[in-house]
MARDRENGU-802219 format. One record per residue: residue number from 1; residue in one letter; x, z, y of N, C-alpha, C in turn. Coordinates in Angstrom, 1 decimal, padded with zeros to 4 digits, always signed. Layout:
donu  bafi  nx  nz  ny  cax  caz  cay  cx  cz  cy
NUM  A  X  Z  Y  X  Z  Y  X  Z  Y;
...
//
This chain:
donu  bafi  nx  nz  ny  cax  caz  cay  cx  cz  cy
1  X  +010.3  +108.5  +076.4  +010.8  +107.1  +076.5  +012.1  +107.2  +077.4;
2  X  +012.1  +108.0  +078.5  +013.6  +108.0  +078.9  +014.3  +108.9  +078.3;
3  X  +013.9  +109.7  +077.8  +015.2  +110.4  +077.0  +015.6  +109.2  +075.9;
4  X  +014.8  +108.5  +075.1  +015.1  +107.6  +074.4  +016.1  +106.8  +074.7;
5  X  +015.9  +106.2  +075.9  +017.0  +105.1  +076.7  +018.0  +105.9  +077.6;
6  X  +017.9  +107.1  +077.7  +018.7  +107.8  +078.3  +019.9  +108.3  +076.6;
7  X  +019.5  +108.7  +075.5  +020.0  +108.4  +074.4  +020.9  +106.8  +074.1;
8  X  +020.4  +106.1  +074.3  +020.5  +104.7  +074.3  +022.0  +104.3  +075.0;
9  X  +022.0  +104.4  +076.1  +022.4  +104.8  +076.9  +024.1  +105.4  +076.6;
10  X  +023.6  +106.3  +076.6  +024.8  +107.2  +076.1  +025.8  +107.1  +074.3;
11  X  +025.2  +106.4  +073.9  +025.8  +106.1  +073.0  +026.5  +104.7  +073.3;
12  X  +026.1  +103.9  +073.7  +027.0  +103.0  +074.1  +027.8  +103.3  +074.8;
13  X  +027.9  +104.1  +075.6  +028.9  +104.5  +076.4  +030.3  +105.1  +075.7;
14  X  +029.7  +105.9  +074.7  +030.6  +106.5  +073.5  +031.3  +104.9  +072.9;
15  X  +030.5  +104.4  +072.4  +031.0  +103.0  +071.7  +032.0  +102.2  +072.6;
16  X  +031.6  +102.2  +073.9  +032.4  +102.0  +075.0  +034.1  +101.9  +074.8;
17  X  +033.9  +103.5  +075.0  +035.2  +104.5  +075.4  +035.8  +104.2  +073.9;
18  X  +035.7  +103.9  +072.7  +036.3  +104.3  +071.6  +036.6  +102.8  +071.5;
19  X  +035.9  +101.9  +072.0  +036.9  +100.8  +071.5  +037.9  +100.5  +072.4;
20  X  +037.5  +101.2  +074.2  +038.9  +100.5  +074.4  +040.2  +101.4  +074.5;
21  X  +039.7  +103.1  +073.9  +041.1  +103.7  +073.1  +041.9  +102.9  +072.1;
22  X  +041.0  +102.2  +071.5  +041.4  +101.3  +070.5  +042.5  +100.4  +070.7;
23  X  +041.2  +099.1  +071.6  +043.0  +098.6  +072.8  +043.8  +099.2  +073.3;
24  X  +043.8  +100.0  +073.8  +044.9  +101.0  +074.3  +046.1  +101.4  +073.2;
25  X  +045.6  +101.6  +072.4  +046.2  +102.0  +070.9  +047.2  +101.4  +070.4;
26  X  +047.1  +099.9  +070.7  +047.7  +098.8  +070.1  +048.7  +098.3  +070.9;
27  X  +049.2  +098.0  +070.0  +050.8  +097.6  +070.9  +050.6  +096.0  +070.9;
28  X  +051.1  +095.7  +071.7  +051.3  +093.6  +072.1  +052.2  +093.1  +071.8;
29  X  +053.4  +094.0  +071.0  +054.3  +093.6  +070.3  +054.0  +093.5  +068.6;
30  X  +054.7  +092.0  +068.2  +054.4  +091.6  +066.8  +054.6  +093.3  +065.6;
31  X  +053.7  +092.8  +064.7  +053.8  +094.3  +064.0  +055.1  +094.4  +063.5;
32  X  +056.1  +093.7  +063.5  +057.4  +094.3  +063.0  +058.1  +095.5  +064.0;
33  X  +057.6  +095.0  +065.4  +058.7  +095.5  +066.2  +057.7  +097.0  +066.0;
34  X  +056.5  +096.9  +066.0  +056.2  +098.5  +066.0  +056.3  +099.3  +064.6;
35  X  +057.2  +098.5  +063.6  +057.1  +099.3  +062.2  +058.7  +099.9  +062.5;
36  X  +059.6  +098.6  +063.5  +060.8  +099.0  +063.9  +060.6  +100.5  +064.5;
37  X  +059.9  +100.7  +065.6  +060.0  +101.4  +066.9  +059.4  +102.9  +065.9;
38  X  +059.1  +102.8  +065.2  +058.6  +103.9  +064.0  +059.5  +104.7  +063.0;
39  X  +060.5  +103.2  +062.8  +061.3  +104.0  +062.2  +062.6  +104.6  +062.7;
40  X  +063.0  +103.3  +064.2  +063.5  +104.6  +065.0  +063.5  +106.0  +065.3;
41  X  +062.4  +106.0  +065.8  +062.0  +107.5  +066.2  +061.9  +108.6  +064.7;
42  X  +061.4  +107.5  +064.0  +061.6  +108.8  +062.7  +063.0  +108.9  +062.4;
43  X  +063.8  +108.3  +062.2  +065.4  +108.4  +061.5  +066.3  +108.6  +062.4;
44  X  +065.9  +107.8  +063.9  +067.1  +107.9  +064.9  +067.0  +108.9  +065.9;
45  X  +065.4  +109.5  +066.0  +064.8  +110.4  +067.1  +065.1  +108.9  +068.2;
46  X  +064.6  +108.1  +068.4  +064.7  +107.4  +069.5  +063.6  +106.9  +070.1;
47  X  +063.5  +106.7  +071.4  +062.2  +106.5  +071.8  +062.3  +104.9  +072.5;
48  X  +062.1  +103.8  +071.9  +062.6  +102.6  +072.4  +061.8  +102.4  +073.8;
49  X  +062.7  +102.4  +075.1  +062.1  +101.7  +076.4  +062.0  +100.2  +075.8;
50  X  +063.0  +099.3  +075.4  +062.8  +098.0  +075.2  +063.5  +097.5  +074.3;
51  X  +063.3  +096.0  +074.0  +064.1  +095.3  +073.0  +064.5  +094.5  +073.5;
52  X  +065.7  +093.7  +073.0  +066.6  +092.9  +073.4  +067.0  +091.7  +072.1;
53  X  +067.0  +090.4  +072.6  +067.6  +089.6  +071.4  +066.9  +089.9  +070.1;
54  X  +065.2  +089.7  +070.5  +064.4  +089.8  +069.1  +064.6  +088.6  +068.7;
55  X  +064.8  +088.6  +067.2  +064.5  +086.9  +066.6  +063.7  +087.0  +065.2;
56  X  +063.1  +086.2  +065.3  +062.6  +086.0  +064.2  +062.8  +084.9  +063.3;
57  X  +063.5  +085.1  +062.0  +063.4  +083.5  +061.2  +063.3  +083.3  +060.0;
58  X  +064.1  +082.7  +059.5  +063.7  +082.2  +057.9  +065.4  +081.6  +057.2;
59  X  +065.5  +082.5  +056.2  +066.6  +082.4  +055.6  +066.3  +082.5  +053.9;
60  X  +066.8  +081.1  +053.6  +066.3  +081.2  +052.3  +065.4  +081.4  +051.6;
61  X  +064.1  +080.7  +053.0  +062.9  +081.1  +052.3  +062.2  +082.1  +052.5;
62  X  +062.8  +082.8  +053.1  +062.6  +084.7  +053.2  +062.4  +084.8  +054.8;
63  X  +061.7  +085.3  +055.1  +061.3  +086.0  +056.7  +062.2  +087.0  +057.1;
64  X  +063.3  +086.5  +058.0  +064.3  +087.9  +059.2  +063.2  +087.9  +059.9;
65  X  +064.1  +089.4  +060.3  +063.6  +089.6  +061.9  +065.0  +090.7  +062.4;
66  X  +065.2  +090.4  +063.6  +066.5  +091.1  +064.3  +065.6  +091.4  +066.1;
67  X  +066.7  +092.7  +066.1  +066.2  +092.8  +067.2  +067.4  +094.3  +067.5;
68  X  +067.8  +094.3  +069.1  +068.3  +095.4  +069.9  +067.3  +096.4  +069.8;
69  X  +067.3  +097.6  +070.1  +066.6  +098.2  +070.8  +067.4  +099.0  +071.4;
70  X  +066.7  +099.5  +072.8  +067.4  +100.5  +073.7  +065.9  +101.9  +074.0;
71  X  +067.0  +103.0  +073.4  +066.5  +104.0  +073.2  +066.2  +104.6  +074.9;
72  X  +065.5  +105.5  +074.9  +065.2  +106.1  +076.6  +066.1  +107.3  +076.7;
73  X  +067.5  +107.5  +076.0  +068.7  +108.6  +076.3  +069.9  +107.8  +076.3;
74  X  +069.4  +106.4  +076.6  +070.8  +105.2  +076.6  +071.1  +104.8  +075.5;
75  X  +071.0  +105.2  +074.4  +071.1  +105.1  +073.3  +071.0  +103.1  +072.7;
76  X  +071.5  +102.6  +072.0  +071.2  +101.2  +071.4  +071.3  +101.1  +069.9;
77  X  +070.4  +100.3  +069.0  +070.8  +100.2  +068.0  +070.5  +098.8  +068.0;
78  X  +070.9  +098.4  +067.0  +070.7  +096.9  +066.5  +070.1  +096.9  +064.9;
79  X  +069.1  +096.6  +064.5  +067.9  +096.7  +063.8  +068.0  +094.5  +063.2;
80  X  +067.7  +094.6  +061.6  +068.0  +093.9  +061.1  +067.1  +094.2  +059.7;
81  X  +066.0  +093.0  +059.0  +065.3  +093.0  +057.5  +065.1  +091.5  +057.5;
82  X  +065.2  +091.7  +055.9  +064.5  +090.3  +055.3  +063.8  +090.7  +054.6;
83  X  +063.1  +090.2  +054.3  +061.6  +090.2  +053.7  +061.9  +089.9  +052.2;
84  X  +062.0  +090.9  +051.0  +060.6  +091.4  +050.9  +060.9  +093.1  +050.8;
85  X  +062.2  +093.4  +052.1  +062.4  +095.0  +052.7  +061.3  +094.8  +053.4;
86  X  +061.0  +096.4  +053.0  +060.0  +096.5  +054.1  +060.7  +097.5  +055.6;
87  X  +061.7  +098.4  +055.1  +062.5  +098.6  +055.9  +064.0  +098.8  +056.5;
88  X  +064.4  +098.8  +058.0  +065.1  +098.3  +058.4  +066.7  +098.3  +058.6;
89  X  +067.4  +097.8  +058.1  +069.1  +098.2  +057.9  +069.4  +098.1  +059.6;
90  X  +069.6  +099.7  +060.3  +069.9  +100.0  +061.4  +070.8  +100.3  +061.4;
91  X  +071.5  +100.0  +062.7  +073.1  +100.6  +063.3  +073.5  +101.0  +064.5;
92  X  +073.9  +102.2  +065.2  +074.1  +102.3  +066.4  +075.6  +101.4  +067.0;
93  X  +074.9  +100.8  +068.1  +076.2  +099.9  +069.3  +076.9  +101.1  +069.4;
94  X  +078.4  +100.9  +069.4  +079.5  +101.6  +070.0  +079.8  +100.8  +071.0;
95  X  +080.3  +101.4  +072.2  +081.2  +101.3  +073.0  +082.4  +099.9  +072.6;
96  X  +081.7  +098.8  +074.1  +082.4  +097.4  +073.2  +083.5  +097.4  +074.7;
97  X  +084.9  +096.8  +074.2  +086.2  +096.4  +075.4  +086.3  +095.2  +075.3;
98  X  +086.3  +094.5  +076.4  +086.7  +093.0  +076.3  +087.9  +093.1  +076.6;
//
């Protein structure tokens, strides 16, 4: 009987630990910005610290989304889709003079 509930027991604990790797897993940003932050790193090698000037809207019917991102080597791009792309027409910031 205690091994049973000592069994018991222990599997919940397992069930525990895996769902809240789960949470942990998940990002709290809308799923565009992490389809963004994916394709950075795949195409730009960039590792986004943050985003800047996300928007999201509707043009012609069609779902934008725009957004900065600032890479963790200083790096910036400006990231830009309408829907029904699935991925994103990127560009790296140059050096701006006023």
């Amino acid at each position: 009987m205690i091994a049973k509930a000592l069994s018991h027991a222990s599997l919940v604990s397992a069930c525990l630990v895996g769902l809240a790797s789960q949470a942990l897993a998940q990002s709290s940003d809308p799923a565009w910005l992490d389809a963004l932050s994916a394709q950075l790193a795949s195409e730009k090698q960039c590792a986004v610290e943050y985003y800047l000037n996300m928007r999201e809207g509707e043009l012609a019917g069609r779902l934008t989304f725009e957004a900065r991102a600032q890479c963790a080597d200083g790096r910036q791009f400006d990231a830009s889709r309408t829907e029904p792309d699935r991925t994103f027409a990127i560009s790296e910031c140059g050096v701006q003079v006023c």
